[in-house]
Backbone of each chain as ProteinMPNN parsed JSONL, in Angstrom:
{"seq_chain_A": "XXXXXXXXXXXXXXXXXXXXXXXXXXXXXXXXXXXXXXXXXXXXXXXXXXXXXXXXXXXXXXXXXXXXXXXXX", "coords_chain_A": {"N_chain_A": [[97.701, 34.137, 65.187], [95.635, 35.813, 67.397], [94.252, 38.6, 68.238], [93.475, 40.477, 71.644], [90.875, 42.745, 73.167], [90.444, 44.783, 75.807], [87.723, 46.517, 76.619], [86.863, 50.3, 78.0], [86.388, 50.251, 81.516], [88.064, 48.58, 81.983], [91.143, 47.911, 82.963], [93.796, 46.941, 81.029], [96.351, 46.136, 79.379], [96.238, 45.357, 75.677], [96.093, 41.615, 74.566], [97.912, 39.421, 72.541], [97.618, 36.26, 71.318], [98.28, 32.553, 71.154], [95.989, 31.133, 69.933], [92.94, 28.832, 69.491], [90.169, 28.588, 69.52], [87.291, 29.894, 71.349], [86.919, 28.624, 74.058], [89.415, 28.052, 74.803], [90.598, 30.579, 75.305], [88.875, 31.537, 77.577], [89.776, 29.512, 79.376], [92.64, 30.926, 79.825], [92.028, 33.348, 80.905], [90.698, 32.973, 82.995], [92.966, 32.469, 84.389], [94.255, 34.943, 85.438], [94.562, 36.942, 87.816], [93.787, 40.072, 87.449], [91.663, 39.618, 86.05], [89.397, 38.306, 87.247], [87.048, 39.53, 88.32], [85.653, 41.26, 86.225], [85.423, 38.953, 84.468], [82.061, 37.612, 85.059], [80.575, 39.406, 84.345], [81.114, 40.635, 81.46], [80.722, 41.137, 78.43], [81.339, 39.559, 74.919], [82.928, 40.049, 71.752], [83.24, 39.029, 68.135], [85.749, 40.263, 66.455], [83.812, 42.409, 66.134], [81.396, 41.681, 66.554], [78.588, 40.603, 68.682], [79.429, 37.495, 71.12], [77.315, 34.569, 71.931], [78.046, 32.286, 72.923], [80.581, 29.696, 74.169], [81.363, 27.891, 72.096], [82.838, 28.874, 69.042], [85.283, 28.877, 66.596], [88.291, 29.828, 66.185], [90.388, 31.818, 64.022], [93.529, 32.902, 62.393], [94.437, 36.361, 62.726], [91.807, 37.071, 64.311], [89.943, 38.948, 66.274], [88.904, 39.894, 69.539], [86.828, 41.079, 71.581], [86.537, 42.25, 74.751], [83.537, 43.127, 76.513], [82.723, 45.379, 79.065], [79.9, 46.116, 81.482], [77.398, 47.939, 80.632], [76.78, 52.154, 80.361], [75.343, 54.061, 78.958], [74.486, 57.765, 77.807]], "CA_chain_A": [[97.622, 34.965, 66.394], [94.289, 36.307, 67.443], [93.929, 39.938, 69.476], [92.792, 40.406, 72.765], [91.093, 43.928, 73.32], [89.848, 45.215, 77.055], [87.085, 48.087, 76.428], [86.195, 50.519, 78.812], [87.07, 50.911, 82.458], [89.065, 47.281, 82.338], [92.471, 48.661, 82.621], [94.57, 45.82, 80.971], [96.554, 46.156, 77.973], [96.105, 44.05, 74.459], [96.625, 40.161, 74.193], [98.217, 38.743, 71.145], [97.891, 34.597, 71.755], [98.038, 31.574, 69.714], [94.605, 29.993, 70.319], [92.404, 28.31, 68.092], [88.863, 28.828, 69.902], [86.827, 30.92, 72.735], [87.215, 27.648, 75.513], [91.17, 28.566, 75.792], [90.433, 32.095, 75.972], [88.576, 31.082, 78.748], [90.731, 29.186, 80.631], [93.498, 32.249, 80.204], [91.788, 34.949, 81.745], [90.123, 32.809, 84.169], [93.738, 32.138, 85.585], [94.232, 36.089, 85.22], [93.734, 37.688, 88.977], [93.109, 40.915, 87.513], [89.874, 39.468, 85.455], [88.613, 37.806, 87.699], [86.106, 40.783, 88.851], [85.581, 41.154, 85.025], [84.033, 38.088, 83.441], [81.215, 37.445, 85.093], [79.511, 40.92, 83.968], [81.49, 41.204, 80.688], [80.248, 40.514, 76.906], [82.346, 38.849, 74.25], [82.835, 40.292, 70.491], [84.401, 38.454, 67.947], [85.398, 41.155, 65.351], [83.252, 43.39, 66.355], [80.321, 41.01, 66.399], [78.902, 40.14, 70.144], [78.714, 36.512, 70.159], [76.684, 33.836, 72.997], [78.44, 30.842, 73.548], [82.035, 29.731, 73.9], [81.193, 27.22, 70.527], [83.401, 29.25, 68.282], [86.626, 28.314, 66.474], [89.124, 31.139, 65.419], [91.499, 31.981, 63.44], [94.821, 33.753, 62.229], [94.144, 37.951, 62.424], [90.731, 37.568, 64.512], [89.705, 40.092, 67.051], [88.45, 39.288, 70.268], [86.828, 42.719, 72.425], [85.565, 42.391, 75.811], [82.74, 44.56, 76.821], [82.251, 45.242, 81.002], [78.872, 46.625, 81.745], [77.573, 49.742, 80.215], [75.895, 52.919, 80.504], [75.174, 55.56, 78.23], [73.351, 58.537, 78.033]], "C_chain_A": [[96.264, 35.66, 66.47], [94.767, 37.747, 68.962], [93.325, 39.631, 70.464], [92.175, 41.739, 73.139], [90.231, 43.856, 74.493], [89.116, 46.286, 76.903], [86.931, 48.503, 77.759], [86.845, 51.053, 79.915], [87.565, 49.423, 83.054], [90.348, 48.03, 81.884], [93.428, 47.717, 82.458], [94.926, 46.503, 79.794], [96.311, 45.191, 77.129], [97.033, 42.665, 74.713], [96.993, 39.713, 72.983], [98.221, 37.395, 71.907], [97.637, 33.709, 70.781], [97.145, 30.729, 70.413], [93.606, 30.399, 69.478], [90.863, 28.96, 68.396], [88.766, 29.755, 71.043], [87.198, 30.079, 74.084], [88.821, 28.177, 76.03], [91.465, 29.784, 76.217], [90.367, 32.111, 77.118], [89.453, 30.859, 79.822], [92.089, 30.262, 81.033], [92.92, 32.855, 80.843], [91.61, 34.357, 83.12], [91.612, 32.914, 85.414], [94.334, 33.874, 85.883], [93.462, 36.698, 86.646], [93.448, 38.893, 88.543], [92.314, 41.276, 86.311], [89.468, 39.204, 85.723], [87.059, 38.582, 88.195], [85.414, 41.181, 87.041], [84.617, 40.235, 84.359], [82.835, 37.599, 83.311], [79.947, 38.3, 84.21], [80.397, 41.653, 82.372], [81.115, 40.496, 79.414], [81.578, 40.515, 75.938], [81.992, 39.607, 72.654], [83.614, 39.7, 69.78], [84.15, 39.289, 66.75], [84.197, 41.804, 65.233], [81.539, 42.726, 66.08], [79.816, 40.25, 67.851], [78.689, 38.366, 69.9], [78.613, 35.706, 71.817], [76.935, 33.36, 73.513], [79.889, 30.789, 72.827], [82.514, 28.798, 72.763], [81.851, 27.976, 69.513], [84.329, 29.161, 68.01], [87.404, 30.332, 65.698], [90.337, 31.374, 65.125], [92.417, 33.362, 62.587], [94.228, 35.231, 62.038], [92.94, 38.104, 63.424], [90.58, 38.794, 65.833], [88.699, 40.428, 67.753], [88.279, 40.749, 71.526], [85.602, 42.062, 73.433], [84.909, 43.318, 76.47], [82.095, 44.666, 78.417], [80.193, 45.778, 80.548], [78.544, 48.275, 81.391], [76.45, 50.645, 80.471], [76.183, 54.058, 79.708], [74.666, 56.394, 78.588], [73.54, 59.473, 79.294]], "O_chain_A": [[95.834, 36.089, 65.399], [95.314, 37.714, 70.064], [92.607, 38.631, 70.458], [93.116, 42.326, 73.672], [89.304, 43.047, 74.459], [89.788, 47.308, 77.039], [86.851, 47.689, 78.679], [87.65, 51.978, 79.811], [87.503, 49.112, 84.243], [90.561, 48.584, 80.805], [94.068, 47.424, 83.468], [94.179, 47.281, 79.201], [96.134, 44.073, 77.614], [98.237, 42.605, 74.964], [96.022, 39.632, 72.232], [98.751, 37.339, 73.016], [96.964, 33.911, 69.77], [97.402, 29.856, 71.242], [93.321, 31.47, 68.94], [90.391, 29.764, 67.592], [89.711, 30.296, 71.617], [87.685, 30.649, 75.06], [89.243, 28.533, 77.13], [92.237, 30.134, 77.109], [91.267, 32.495, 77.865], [89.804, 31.557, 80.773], [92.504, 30.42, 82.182], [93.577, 33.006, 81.873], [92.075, 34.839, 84.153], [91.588, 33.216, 86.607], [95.043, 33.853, 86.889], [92.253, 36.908, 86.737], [92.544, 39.278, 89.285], [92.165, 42.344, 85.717], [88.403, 39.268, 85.109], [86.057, 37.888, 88.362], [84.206, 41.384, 87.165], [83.509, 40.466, 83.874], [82.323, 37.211, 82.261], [78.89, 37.951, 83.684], [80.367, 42.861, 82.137], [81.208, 39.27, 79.375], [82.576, 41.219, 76.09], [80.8, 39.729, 72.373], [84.749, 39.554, 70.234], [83.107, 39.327, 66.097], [83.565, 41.727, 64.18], [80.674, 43.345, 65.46], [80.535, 39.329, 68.239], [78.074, 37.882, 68.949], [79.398, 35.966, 72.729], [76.546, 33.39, 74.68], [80.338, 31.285, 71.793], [83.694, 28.77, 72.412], [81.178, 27.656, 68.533], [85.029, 29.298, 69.013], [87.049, 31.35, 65.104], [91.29, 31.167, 65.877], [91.979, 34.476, 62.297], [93.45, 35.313, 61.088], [92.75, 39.302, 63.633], [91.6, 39.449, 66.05], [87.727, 41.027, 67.296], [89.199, 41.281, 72.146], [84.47, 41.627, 73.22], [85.488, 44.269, 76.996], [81.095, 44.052, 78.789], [79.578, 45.694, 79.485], [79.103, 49.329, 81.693], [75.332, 50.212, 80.753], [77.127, 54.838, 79.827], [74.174, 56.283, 79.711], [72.633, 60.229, 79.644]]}, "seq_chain_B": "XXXXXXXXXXXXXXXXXXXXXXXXXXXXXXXXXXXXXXXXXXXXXXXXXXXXXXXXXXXXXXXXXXXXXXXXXXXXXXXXXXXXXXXXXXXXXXXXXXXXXXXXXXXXXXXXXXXXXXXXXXXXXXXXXXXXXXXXXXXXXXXXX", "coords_chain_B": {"N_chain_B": [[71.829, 59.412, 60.26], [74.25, 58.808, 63.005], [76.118, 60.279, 65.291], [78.621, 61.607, 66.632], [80.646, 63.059, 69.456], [83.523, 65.407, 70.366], [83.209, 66.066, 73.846], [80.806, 68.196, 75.431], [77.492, 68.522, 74.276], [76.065, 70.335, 71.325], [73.18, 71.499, 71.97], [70.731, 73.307, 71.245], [71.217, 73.582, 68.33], [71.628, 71.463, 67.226], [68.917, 70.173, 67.43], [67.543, 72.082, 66.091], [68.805, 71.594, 63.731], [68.416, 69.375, 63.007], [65.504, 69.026, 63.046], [65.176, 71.04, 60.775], [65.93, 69.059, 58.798], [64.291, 67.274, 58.411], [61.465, 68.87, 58.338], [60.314, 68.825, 55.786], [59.282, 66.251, 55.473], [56.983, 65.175, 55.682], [56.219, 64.319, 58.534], [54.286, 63.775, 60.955], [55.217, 63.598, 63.432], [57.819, 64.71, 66.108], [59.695, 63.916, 68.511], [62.222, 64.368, 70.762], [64.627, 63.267, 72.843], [66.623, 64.391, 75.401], [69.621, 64.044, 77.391], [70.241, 65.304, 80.221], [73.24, 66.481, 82.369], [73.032, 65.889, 85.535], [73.728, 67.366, 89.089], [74.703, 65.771, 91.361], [75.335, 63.912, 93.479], [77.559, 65.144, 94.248], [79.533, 65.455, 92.545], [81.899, 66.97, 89.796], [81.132, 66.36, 86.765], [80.265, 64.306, 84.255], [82.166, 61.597, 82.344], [82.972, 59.927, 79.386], [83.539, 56.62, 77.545], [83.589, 55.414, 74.602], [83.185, 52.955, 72.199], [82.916, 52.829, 69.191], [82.791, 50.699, 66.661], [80.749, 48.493, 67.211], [78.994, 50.316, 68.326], [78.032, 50.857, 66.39], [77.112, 48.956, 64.58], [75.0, 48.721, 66.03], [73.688, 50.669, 66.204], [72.518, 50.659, 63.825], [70.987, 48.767, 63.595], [68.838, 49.715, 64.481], [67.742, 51.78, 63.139], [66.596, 50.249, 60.849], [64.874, 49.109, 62.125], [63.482, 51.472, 63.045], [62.761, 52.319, 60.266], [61.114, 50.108, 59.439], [58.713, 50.439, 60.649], [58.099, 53.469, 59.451], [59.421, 55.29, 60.383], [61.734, 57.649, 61.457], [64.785, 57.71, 62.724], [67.104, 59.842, 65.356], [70.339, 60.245, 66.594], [73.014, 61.629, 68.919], [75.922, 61.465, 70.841], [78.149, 62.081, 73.319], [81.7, 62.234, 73.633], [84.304, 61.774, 76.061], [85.191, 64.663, 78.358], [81.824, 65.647, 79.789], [80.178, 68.494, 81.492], [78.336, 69.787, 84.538], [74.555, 70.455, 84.143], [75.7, 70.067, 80.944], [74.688, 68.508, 77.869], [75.099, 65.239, 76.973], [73.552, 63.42, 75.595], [71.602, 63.317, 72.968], [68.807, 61.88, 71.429], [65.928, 61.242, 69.268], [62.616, 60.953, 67.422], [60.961, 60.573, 64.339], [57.688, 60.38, 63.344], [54.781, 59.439, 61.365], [53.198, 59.488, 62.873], [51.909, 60.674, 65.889], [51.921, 58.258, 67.518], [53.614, 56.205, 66.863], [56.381, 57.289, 67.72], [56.141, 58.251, 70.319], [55.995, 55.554, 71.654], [58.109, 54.443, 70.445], [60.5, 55.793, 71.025], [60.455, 55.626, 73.627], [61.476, 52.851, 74.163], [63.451, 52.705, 72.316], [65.521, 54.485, 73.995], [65.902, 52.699, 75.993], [66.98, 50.228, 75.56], [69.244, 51.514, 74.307], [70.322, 52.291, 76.669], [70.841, 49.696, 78.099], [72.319, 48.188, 76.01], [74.144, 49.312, 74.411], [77.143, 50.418, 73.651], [78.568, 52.044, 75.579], [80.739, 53.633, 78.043], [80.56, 54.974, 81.174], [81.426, 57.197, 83.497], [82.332, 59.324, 86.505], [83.061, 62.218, 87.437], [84.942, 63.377, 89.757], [86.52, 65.197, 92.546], [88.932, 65.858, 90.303], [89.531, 63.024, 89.453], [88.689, 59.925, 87.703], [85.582, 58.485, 87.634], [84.741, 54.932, 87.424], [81.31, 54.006, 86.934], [80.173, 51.756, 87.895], [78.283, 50.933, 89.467], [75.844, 52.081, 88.329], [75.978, 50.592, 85.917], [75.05, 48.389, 83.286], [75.285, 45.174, 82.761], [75.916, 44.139, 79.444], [73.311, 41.96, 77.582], [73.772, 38.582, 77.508], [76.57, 38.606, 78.608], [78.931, 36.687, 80.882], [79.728, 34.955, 79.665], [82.425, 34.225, 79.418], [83.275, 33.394, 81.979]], "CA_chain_B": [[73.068, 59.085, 61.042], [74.633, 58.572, 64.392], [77.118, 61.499, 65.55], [79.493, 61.406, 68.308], [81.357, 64.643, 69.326], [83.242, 65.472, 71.767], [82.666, 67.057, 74.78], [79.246, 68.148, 75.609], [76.619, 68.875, 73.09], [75.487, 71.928, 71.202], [71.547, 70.896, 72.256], [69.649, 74.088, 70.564], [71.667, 73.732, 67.021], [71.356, 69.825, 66.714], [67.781, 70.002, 67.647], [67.411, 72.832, 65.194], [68.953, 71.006, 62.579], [67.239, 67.993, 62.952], [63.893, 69.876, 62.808], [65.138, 71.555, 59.283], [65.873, 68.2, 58.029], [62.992, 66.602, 58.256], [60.474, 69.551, 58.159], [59.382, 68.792, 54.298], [59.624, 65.008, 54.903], [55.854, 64.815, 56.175], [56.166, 63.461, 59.75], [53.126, 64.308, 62.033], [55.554, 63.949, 65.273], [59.232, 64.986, 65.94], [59.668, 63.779, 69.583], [63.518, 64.21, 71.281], [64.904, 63.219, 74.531], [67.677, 65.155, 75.747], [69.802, 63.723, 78.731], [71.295, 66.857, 80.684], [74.224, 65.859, 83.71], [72.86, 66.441, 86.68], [74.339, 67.985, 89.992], [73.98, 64.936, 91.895], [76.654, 62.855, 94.636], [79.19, 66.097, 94.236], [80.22, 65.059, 90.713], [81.745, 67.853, 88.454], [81.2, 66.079, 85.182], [81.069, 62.69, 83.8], [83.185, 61.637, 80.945], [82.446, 58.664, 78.503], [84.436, 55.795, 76.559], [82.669, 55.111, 73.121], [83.616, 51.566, 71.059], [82.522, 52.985, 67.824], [82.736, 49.727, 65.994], [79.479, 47.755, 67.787], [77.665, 51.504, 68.461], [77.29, 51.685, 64.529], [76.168, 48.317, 63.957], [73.688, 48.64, 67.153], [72.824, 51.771, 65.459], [72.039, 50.835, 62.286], [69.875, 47.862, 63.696], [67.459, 50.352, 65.437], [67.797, 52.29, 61.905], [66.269, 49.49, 60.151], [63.25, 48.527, 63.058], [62.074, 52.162, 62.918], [62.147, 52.492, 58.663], [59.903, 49.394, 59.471], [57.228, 51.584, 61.375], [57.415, 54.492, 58.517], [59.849, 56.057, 60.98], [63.374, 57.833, 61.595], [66.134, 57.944, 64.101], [68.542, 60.345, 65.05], [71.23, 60.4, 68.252], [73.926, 62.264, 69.351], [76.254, 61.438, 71.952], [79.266, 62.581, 73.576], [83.472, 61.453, 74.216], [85.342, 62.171, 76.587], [84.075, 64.992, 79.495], [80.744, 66.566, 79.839], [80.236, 68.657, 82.993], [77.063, 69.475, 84.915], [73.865, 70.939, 83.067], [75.686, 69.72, 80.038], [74.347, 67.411, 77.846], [75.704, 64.113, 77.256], [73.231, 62.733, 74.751], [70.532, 63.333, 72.148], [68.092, 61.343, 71.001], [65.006, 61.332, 68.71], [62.734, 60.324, 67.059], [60.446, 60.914, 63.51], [56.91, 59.006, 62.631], [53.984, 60.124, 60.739], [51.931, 60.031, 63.593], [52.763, 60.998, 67.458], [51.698, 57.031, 68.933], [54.827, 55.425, 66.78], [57.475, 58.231, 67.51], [56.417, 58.123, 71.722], [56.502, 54.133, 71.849], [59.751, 54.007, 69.783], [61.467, 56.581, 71.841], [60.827, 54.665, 74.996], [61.958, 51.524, 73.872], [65.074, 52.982, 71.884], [66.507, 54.587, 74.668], [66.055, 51.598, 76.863], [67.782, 49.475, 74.889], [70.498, 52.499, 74.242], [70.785, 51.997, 78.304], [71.227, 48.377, 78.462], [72.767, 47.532, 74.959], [75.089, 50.953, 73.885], [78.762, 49.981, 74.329], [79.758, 53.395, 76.206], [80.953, 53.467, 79.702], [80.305, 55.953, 82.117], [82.642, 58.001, 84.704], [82.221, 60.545, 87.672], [84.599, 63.343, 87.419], [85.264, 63.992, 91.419], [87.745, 65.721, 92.849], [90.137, 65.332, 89.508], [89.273, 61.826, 89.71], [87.742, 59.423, 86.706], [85.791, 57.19, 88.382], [83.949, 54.161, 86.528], [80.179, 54.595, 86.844], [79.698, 50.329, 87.795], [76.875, 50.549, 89.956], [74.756, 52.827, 87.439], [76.32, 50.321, 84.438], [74.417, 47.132, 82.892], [76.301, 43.707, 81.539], [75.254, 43.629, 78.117], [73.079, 40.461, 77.405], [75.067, 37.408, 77.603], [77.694, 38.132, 79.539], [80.142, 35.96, 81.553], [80.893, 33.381, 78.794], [84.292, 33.692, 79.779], [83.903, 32.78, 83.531]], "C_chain_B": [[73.258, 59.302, 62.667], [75.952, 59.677, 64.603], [77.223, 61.504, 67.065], [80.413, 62.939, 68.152], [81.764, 64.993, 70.682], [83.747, 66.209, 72.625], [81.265, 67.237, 75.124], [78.259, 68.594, 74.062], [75.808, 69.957, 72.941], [73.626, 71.548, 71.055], [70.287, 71.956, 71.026], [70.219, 73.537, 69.028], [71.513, 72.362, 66.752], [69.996, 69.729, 66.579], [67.514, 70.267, 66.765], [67.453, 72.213, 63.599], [68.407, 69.998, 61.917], [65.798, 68.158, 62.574], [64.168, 70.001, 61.174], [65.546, 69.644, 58.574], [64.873, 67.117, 57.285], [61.724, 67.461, 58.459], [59.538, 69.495, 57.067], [59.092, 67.257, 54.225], [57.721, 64.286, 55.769], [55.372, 64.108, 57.648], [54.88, 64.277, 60.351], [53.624, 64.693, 63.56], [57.175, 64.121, 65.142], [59.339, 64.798, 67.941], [61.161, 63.118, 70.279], [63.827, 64.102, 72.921], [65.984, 63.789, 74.48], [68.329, 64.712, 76.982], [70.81, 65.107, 79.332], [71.852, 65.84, 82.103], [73.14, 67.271, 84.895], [73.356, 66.581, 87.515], [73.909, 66.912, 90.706], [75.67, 64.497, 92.741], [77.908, 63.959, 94.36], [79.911, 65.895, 93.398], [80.417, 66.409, 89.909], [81.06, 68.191, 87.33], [81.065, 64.947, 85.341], [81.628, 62.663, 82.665], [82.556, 59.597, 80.335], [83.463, 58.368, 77.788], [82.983, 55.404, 75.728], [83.625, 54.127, 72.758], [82.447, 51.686, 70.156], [82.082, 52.006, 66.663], [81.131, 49.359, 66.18], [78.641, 48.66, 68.141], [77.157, 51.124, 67.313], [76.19, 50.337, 64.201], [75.125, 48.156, 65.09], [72.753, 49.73, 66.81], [71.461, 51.516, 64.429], [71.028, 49.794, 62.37], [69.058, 48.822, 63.66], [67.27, 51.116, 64.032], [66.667, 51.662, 61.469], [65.002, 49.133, 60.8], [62.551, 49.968, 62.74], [61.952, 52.77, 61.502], [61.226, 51.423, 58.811], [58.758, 49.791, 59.814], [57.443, 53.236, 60.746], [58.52, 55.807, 59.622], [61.574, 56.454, 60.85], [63.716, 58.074, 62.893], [66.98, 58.879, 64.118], [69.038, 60.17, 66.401], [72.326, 61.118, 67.882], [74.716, 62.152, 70.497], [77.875, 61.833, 71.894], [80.736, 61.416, 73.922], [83.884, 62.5, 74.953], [84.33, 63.386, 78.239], [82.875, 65.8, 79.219], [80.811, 67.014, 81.34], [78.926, 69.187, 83.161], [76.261, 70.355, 84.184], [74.021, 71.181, 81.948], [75.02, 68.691, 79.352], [75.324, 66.834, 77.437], [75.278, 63.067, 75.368], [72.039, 63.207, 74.378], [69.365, 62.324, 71.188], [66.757, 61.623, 70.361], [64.503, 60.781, 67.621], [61.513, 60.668, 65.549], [59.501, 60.235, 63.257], [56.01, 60.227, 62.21], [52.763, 60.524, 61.905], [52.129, 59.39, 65.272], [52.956, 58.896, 68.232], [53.129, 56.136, 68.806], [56.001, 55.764, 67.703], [57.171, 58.059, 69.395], [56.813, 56.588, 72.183], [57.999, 54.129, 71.433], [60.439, 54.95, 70.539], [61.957, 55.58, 73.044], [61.867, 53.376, 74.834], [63.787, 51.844, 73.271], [66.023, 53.12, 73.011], [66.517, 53.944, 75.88], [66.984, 50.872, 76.619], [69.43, 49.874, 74.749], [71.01, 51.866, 75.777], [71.599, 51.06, 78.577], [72.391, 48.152, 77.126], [74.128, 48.634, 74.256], [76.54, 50.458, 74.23], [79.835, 51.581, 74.711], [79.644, 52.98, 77.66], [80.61, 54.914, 80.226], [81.093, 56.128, 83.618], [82.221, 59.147, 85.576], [83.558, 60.707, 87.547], [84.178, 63.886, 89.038], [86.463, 63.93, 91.947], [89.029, 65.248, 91.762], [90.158, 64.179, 89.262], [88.358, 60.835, 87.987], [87.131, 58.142, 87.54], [85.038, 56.134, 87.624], [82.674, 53.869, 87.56], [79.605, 53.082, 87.328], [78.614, 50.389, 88.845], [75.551, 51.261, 89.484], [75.156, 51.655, 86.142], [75.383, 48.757, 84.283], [75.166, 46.52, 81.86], [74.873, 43.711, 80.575], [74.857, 41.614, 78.157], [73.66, 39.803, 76.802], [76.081, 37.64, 77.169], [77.776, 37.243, 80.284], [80.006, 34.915, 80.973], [82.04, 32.638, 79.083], [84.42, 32.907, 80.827], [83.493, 31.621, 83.947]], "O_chain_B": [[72.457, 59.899, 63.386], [76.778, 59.638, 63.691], [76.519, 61.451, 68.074], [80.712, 63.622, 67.172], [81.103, 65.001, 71.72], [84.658, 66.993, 72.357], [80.558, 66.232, 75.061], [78.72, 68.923, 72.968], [75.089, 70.498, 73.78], [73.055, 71.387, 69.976], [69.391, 71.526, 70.3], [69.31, 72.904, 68.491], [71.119, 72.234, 65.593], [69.661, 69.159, 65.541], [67.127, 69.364, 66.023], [66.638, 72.27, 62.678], [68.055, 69.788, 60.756], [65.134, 67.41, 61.857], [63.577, 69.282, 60.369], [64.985, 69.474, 57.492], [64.766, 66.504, 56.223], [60.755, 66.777, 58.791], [58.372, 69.885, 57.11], [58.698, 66.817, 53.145], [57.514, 63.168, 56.241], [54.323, 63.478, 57.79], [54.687, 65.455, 60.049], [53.144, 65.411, 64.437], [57.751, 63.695, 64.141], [58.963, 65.782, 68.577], [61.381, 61.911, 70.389], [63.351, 64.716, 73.875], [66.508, 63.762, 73.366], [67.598, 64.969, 77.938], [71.816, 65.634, 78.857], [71.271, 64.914, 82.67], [72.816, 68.455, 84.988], [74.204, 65.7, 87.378], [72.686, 66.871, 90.834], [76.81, 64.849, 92.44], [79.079, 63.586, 94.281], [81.099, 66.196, 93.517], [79.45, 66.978, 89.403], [80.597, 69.24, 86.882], [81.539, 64.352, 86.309], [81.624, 63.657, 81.938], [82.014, 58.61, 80.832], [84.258, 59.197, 77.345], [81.825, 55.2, 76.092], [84.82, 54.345, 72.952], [81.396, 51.046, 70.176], [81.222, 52.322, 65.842], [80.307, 49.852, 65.41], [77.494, 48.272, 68.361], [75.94, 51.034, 67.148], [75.031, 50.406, 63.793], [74.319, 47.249, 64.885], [71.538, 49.803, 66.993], [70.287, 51.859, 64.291], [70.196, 49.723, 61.465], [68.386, 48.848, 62.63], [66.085, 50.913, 63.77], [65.622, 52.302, 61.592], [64.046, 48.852, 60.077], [61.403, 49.996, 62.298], [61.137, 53.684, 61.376], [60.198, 51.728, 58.206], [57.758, 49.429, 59.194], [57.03, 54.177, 61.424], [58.317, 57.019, 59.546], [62.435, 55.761, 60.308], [63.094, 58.515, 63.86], [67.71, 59.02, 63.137], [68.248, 59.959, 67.321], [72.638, 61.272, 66.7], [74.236, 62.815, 71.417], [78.618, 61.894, 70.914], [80.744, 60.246, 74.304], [83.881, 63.706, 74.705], [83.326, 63.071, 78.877], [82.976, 66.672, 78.356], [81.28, 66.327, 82.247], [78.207, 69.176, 82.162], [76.889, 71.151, 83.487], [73.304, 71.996, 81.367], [74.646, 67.787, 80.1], [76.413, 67.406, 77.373], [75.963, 62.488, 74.525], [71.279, 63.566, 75.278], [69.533, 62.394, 69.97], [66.212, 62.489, 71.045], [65.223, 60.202, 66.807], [60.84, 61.526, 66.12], [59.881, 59.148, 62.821], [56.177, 61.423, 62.446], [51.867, 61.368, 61.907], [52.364, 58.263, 65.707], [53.754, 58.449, 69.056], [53.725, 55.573, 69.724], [56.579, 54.901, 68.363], [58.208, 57.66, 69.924], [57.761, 56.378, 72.94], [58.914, 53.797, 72.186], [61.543, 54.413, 70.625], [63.019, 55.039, 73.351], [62.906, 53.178, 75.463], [64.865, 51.393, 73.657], [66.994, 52.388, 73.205], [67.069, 54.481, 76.841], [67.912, 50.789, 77.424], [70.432, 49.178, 74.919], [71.955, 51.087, 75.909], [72.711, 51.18, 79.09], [73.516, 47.901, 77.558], [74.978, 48.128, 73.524], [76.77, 50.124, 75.392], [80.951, 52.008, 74.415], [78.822, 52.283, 78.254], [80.427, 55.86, 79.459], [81.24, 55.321, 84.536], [81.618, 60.013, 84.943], [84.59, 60.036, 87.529], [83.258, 64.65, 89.328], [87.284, 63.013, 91.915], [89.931, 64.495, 92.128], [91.151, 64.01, 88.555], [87.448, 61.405, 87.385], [87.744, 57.167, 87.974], [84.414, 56.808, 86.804], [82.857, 53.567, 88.739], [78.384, 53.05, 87.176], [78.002, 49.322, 88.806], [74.455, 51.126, 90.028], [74.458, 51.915, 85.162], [75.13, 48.124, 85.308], [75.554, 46.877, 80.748], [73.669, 43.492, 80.709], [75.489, 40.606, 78.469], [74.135, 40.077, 75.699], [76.628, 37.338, 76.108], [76.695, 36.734, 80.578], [80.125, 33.854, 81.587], [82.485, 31.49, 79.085], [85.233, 31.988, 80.93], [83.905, 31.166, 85.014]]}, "name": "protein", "num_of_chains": 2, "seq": "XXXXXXXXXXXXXXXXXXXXXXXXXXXXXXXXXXXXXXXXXXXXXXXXXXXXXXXXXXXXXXXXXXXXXXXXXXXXXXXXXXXXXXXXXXXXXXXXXXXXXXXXXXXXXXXXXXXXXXXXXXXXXXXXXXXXXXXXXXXXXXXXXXXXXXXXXXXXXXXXXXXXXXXXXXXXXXXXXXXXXXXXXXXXXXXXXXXXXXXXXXXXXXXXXXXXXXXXXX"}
């Protein structure tokens, strides 16, 4: 099972799902009407690591945090 | 270190402290930015979400670039609400000699801008509102879409 976490001012609760890589992630949210406004402008962490491309495999415990657009300061 | 706290920030006593810490440690420049909330679009306050995890290690990069240039870092930022002519956030920065410590400021809290994983909110009328046309997608975003 891999986490799903929404940071920020995405108001979704946590995903638990059984998927292996980032591509099926993908295709979940995409079918997800209220992410669609979301993924264009949102960064990917896997375990707290941001990461580029949807080339990543993952497995059992990992922990998957999407980051909208930010501003500090 | 990196220090989060929250509410608004005690600006003279951090400053202060920061000064005594590094007063014997030979720097030539001690040069802090301070962001104060401004009275602006009828906004109370804003309020901030922090993801602590990816601050620290975004921290601890910039840590590591300015011990490369003979220099130190410090910040301070806030959770939760600040309200107006509070601050929000502290920044600064330590080199032996003023040209590092003004370049590396700039650049830090650029980066802080774009790269920082806090959000930003207008407190109006009781209201939280999310801050998205002041906010910047961290580089490479929309993988997902």
């Amino acid at each position: 099972m891999v986490r799903v976490e929404f940071l920020g001012p995405i108001q979704k609760e946590p995903l638990t799902l059984e998927i292996t890589n980032l591509k099926q992630l993908a295709t979940i949210l995409q079918e997800d009407q209220e992410m669609q406004s979301w993924l264009k402008t949102s960064a990917v962490a896997l375990n707290d690591t941001l990461v580029s491309s949807l080339d990543v495999d993952l497995k059992e415990g990992d922990k998957i945090s999407l980051l909208p657009p930010v501003c500090g300061g | 270190m990196l220090e989060l706290y929250d509410g608004s920030l005690d600006v003279p006593s951090i400053l202060q402290r920061w000064y005594k810490e590094e007063e014997q440690s030979n720097y030539g420049a001690y040069i802090p930015f301070v962001g104060t909330i401004r009275d602006e679009d009828n906004i109370d306050g804003l309020s901030f979400d922090v993801y602590e995890p990816i601050l620290e290690t975004w921290y601890k990069a910039w840590v590591q670039k300015a011990k490369e240039k003979g220099a130190v870092i410090k910040m301070a930022h806030s959770r939760g609400d600040v309200m107006l002519h509070e601050s929000s956030y502290i920044a600064a920065v330590f080199s032996p000699k003023r040209r590092v410590a003004l370049e590396f400021i700039d650049e830090f809290v650029e980066d802080f801008k774009a790269s920082a994983p806090i959000w930003k909110y207008d407190l109006k009328n009781g209201e939280r509102i999310y801050a998205q046309d002041r906010s910047t997608a961290i580089k490479g975003s929309g993988i997902l879409a």
